[in-house]
KOLFI-116686 format. One record per residue (C-alpha): chain; residue in one letter; x, y, z. Coordinates in nm, 2 decimals. Example, Ala and Ser with C-alpha at 12.3 -4.5 7.8 and 13.67 -1.06 7.14 Angstrom:
<atoms>
atom cadena:A | residuo:A | u:1.23 | v:-0.45 | w:0.78
atom cadena:A | residuo:S | u:1.37 | v:-0.11 | w:0.71
</atoms>
This chain:
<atoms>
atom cadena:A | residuo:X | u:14.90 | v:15.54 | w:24.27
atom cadena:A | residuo:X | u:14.63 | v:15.43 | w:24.53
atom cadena:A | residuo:X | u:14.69 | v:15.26 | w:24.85
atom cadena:A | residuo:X | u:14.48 | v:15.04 | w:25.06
atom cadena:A | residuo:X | u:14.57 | v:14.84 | w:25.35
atom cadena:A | residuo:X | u:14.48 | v:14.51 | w:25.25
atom cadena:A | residuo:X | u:14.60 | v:14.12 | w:25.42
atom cadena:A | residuo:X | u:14.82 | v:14.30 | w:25.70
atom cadena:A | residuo:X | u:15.05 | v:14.51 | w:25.45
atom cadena:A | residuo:X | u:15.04 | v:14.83 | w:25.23
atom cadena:A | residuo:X | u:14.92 | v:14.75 | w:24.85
atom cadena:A | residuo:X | u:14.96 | v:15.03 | w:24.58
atom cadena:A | residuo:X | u:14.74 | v:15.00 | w:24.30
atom cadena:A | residuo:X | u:14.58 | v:15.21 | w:23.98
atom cadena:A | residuo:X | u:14.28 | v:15.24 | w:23.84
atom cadena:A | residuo:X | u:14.21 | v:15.33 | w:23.46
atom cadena:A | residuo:X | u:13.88 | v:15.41 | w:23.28
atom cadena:A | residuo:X | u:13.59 | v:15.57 | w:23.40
atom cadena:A | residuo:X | u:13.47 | v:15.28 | w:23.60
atom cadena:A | residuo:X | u:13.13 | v:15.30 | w:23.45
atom cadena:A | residuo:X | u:12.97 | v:14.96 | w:23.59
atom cadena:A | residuo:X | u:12.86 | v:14.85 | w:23.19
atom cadena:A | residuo:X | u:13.25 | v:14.82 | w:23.13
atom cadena:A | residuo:X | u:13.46 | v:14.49 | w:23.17
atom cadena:A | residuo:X | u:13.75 | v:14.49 | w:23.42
atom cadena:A | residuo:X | u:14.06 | v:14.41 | w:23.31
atom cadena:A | residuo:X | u:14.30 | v:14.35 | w:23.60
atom cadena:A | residuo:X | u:14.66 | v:14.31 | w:23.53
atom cadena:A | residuo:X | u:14.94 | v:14.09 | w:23.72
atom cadena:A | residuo:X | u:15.33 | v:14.17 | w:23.68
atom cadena:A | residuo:X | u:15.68 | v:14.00 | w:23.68
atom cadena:A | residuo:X | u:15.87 | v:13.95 | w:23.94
atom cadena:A | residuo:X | u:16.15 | v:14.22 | w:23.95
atom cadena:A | residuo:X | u:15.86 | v:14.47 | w:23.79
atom cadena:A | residuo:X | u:15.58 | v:14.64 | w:23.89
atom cadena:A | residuo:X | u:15.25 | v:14.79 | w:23.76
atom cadena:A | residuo:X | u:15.41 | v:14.98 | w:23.48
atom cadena:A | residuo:X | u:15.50 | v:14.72 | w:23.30
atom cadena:A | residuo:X | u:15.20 | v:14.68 | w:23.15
atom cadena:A | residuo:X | u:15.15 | v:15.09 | w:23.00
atom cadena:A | residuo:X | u:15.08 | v:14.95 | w:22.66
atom cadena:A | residuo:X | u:14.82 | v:14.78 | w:22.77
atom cadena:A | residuo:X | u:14.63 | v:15.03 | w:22.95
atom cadena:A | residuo:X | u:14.63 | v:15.30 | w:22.63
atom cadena:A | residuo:X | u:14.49 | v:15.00 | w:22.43
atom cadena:A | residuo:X | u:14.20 | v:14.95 | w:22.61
atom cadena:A | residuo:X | u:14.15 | v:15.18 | w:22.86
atom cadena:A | residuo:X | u:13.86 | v:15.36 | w:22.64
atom cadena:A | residuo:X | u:13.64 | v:15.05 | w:22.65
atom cadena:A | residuo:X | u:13.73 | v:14.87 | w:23.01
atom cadena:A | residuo:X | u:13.81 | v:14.95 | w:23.33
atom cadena:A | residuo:X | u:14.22 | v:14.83 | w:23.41
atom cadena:A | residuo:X | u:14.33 | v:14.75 | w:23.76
atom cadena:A | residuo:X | u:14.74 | v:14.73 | w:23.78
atom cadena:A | residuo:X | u:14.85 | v:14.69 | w:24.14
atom cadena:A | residuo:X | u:15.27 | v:14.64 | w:24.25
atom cadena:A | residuo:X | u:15.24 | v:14.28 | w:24.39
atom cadena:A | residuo:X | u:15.34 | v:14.25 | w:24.73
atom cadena:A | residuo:X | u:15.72 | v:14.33 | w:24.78
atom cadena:A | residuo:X | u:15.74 | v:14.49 | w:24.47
atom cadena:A | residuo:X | u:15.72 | v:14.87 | w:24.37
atom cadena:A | residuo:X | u:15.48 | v:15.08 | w:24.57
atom cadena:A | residuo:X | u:15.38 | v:14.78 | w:24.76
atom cadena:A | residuo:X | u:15.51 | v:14.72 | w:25.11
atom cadena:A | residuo:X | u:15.81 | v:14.47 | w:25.11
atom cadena:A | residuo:X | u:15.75 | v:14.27 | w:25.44
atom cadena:A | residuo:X | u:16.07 | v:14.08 | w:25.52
atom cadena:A | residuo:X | u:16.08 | v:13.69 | w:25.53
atom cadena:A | residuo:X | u:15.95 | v:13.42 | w:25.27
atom cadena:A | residuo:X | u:15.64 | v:13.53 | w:25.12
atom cadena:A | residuo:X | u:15.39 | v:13.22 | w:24.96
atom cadena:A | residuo:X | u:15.11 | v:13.22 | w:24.68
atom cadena:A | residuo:X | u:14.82 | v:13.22 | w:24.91
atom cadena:A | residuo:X | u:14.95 | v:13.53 | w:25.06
atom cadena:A | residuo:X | u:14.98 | v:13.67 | w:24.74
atom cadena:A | residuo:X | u:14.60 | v:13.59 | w:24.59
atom cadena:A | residuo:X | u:14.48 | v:13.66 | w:24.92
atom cadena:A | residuo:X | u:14.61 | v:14.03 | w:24.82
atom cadena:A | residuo:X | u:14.44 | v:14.02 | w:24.51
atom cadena:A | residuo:X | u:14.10 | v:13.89 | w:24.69
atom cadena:A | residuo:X | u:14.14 | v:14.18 | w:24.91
atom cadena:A | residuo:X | u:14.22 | v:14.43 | w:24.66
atom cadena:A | residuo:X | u:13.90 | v:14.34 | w:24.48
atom cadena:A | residuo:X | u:13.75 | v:14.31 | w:24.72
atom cadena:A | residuo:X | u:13.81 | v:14.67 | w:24.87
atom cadena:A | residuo:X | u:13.73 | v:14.83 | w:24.50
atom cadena:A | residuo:X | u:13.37 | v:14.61 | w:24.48
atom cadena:A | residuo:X | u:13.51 | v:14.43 | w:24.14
atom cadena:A | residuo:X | u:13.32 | v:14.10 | w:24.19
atom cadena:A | residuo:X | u:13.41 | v:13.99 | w:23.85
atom cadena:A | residuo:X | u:13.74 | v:14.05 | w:23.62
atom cadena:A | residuo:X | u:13.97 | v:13.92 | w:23.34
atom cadena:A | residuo:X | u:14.29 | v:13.88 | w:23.50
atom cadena:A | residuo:X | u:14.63 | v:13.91 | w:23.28
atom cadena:A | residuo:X | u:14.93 | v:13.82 | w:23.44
atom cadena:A | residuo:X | u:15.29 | v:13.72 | w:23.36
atom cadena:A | residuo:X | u:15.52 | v:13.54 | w:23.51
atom cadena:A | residuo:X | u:15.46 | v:13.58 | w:23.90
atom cadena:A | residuo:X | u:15.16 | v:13.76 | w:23.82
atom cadena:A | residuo:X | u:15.04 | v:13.47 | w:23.63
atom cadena:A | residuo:X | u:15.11 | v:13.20 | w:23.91
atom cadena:A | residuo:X | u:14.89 | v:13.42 | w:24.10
atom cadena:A | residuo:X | u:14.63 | v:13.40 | w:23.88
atom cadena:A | residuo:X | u:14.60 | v:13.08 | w:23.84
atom cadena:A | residuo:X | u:14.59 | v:13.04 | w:24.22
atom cadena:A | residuo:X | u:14.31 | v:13.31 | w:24.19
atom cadena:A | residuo:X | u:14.14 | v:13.10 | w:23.93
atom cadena:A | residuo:X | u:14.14 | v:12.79 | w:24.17
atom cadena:A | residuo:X | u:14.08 | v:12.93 | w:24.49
atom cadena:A | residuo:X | u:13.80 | v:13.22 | w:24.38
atom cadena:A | residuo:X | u:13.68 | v:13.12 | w:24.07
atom cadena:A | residuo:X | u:13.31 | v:13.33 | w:24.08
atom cadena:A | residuo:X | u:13.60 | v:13.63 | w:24.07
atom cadena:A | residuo:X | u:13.76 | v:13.54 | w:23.76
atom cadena:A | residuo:X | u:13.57 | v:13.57 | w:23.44
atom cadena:A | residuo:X | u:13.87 | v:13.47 | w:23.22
atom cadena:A | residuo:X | u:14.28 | v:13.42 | w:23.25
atom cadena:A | residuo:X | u:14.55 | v:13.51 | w:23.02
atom cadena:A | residuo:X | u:14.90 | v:13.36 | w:23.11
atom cadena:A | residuo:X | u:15.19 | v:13.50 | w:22.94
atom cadena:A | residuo:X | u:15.51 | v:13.37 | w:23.02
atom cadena:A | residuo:X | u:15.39 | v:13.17 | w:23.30
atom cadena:A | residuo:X | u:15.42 | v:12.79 | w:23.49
atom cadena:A | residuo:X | u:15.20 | v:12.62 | w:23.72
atom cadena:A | residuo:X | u:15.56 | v:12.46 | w:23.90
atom cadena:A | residuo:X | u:15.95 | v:12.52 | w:23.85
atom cadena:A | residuo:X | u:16.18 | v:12.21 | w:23.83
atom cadena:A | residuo:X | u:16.37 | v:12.12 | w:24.12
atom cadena:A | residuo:X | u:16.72 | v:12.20 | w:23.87
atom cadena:A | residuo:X | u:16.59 | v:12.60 | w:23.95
atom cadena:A | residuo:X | u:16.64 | v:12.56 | w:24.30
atom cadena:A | residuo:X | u:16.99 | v:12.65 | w:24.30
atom cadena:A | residuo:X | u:16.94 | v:12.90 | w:24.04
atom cadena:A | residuo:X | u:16.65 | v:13.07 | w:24.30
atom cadena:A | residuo:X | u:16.92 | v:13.04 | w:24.60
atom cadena:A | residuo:X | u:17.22 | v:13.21 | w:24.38
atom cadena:A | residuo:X | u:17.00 | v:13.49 | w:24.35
atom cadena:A | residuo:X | u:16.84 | v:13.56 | w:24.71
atom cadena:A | residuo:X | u:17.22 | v:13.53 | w:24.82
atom cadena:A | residuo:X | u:17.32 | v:13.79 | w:24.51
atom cadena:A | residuo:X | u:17.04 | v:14.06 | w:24.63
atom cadena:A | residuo:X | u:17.12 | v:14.00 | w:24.96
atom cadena:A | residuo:X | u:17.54 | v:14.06 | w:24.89
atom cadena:A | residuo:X | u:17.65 | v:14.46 | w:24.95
atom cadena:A | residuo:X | u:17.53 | v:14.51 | w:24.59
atom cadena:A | residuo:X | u:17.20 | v:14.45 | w:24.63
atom cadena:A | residuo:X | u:16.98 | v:14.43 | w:24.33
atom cadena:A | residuo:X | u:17.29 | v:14.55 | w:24.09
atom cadena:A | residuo:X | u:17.41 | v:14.18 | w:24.12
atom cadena:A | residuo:X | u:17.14 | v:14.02 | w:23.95
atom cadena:A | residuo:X | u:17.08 | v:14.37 | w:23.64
atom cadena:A | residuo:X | u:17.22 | v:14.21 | w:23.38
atom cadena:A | residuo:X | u:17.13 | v:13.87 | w:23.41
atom cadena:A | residuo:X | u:16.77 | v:13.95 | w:23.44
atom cadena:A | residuo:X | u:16.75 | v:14.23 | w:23.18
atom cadena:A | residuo:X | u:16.89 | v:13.99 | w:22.92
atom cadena:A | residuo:X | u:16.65 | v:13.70 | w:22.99
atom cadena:A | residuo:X | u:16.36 | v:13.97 | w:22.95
atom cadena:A | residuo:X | u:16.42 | v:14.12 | w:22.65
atom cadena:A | residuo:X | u:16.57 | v:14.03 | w:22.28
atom cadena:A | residuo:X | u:16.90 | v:14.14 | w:22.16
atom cadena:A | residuo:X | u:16.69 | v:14.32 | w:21.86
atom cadena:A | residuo:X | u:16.50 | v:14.49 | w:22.14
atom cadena:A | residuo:X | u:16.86 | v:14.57 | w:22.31
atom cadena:A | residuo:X | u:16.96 | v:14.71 | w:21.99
atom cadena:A | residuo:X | u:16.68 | v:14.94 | w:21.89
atom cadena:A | residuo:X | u:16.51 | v:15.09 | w:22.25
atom cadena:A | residuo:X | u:16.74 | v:15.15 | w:22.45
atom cadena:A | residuo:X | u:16.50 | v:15.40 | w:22.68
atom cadena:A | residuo:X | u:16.28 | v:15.11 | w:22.74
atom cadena:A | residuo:X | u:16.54 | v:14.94 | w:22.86
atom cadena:A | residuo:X | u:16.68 | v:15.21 | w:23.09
atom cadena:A | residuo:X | u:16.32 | v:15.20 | w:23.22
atom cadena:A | residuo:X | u:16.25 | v:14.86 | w:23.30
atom cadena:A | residuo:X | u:16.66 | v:14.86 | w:23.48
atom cadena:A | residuo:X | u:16.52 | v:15.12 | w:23.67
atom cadena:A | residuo:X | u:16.23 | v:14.93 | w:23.79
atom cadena:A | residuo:X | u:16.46 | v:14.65 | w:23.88
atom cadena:A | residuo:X | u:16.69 | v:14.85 | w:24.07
atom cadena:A | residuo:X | u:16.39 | v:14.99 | w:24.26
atom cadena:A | residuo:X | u:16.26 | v:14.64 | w:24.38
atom cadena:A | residuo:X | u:16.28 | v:14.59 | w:24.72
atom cadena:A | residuo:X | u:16.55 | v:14.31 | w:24.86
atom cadena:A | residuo:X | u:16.31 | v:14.16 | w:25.09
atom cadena:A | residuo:X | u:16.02 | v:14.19 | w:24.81
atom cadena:A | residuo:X | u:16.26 | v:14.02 | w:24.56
atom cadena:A | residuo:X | u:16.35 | v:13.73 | w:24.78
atom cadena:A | residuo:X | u:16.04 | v:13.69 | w:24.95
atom cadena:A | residuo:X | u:15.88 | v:13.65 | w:24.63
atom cadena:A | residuo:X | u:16.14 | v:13.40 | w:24.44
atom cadena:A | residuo:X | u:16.01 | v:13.21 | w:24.77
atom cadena:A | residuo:X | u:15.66 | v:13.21 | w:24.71
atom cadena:A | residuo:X | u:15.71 | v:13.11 | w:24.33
atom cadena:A | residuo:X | u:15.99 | v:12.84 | w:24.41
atom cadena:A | residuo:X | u:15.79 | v:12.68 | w:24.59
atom cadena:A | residuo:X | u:15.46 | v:12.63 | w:24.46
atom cadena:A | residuo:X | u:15.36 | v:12.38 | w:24.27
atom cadena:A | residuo:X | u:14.98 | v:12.36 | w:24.13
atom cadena:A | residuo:X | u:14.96 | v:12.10 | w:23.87
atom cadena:A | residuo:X | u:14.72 | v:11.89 | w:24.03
atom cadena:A | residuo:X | u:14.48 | v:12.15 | w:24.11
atom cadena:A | residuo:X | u:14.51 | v:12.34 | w:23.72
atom cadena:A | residuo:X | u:14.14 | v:12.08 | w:23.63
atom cadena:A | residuo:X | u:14.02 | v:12.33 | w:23.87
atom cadena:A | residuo:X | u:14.02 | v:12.59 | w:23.66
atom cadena:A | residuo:X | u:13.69 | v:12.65 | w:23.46
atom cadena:A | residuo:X | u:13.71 | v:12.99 | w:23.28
atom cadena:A | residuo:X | u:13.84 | v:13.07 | w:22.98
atom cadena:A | residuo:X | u:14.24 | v:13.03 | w:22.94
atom cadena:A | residuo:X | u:14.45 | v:13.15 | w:22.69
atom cadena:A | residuo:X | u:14.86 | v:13.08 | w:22.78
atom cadena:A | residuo:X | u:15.11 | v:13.30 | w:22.58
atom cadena:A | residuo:X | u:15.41 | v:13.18 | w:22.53
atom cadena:A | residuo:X | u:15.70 | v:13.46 | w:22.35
atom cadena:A | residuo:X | u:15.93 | v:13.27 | w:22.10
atom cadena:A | residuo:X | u:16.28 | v:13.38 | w:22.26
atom cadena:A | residuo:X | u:16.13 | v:13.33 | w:22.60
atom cadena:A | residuo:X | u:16.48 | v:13.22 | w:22.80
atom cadena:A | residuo:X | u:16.34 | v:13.29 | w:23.17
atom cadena:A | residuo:X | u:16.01 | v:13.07 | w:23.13
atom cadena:A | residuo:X | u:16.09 | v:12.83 | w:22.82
atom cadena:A | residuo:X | u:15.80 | v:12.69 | w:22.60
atom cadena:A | residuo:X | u:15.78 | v:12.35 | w:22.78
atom cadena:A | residuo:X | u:15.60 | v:12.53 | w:23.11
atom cadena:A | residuo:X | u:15.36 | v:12.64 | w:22.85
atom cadena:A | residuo:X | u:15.29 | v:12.27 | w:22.74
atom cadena:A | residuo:X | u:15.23 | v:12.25 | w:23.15
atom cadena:A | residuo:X | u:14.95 | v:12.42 | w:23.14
atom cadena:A | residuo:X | u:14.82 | v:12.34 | w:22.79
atom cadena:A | residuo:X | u:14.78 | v:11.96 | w:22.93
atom cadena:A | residuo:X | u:14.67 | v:12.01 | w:23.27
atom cadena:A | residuo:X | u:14.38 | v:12.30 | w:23.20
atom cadena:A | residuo:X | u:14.14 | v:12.15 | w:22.95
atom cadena:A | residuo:X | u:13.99 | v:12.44 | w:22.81
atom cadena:A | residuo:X | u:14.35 | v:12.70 | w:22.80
atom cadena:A | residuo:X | u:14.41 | v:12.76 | w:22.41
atom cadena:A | residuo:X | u:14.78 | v:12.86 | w:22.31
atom cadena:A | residuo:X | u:14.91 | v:13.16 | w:22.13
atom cadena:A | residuo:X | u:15.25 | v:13.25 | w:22.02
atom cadena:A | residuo:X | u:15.43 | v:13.58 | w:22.04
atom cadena:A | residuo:X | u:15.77 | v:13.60 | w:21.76
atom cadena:A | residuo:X | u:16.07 | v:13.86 | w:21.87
atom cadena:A | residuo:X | u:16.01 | v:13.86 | w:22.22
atom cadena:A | residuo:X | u:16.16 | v:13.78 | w:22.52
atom cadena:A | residuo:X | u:16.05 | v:13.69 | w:22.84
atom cadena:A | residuo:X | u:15.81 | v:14.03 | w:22.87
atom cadena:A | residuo:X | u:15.65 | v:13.96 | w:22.55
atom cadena:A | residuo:X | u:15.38 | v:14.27 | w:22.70
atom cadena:A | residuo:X | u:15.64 | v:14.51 | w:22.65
atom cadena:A | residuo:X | u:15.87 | v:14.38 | w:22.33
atom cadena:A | residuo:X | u:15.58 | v:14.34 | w:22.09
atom cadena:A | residuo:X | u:15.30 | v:14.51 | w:22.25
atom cadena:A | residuo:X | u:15.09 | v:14.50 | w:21.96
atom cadena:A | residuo:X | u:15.09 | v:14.18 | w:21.87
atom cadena:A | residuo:X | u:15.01 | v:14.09 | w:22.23
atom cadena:A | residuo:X | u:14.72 | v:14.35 | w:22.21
atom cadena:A | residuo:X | u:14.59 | v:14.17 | w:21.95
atom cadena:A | residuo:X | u:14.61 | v:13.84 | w:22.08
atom cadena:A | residuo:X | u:14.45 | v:13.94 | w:22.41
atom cadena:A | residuo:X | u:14.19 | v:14.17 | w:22.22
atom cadena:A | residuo:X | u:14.08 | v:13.83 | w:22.01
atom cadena:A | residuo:X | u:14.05 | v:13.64 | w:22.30
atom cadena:A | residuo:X | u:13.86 | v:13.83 | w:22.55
atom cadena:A | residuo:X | u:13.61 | v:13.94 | w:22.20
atom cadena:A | residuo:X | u:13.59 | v:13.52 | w:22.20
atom cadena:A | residuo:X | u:13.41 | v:13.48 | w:22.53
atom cadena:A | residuo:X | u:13.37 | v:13.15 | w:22.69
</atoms>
């Protein structure tokens, strides 16, 4: 891992491929509770034909964790930054879940940046019945177990049981991660994606979208998909079977595939 001091904090980032300036970049967003590994699968599958940016959003892994409530803008101001500071003036950006809020804020804010988006497990705005769920869990991180209280209520949501069943080292892998996240980077984070709301700015968004939405998707259900479906005019949907929430890492090749078709689509 790389780090640059970028927007007032720390950001740890990776570079893969070997940045000649004829390849694509491919620039990839995680979940909250993650971090850049999430998305290993991804980088052995096309890493011989693009250039792959995976940076720990801010709070999370190698990142620095700044305390207090963090919000969207802070976070695609990070990404501006970071592309800034490694002269990528045009990307595909893949993102789930928080990664994928801030790519669409990317998206609005910077389109020139943002050659395409793909949204997996994502929402442009949670409902205001999530509110309490958010607060139970700042107050569970915050408790003396820290980010034990909230393992096994997260780790079920973003997985199958089939995937429970059958790899269990990826499992142990992603806990790890988990347990690893900072307290302040998990709350501060829960605030910046509890609080946004961009539906009325999504007919903003010009480039090419494709939204994937995983089958057994618990944590982000198929009607925040139909969100974005009706509010971006050009997004096209795609559908990911046996997977959870972190349909990247259940059925990476399917999701290879999917993203492979679309960014061989073009506009």
């Amino acid at each position: 891992m790389e780090h640059a001091r970028l927007n007032g904090i720390d950001i740890a980032y990776r570079v893969d491929g070997d940045l000649a300036a004829t390849r694509p970049w491919l620039v990839f967003a995680h979940a909250l509770g993650h971090d850049h590994s999430m998305w290993d699968a991804q980088v052995a599958a096309f890493g011989r034909a693009c250039n792959i940016l995976r940076y720990d959003l801010r709070g999370h892994g190698a990142s620095e964790a700044p305390r207090g409530d963090y919000t969207l803008q802070q976070m695609a101001d990070d990404l501006r930054a970071l592309l800034d500071h490694l002269s990528i003036r045009r990307c595909h950006f893949i993102g789930l879940s928080l990664g994928a809020m801030v790519g669409q804020l990317a998206a609005i804010r910077t389109p020139l940046r943002i050659a395409s988006l793909t949204l997996a497990g994502a929402a442009c705005r949670f409902s205001p019945q999530m509110q309490p769920v958010w607060a139970s869990r700042i107050a569970a991180v915050r408790s003396p177990l820290g980010m034990n209280a909230i393992i096994d209520a997260t780790i079920s949501g973003w997985f199958t049981a089939g995937f429970f069943a059958t790899r269990a080292a990826d499992i142990a892998r992603s806990v790890q991660v988990l347990r690893r996240t900072p307290v302040d980077g998990y709350a501060g984070a829960i605030a910046a994606m509890s609080r946004a709301d961009l539906t009325t700015r999504l007919a903003a968004i010009t480039c090419p979208v494709l939204v994937v939405a995983a089958e057994d998707d618990r944590v982000v259900p198929f009607a925040y998909a139909e969100q974005l479906l009706l509010h971006i005019p050009q997004a096209r949907l795609q559908r990911i079977q046996g997977a959870g929430h972190l349909s990247n890492v259940e059925q990476p090749a399917d999701f290879n595939a999917t993203l492979r078709q679309f960014l061989a689509a073009g506009p």
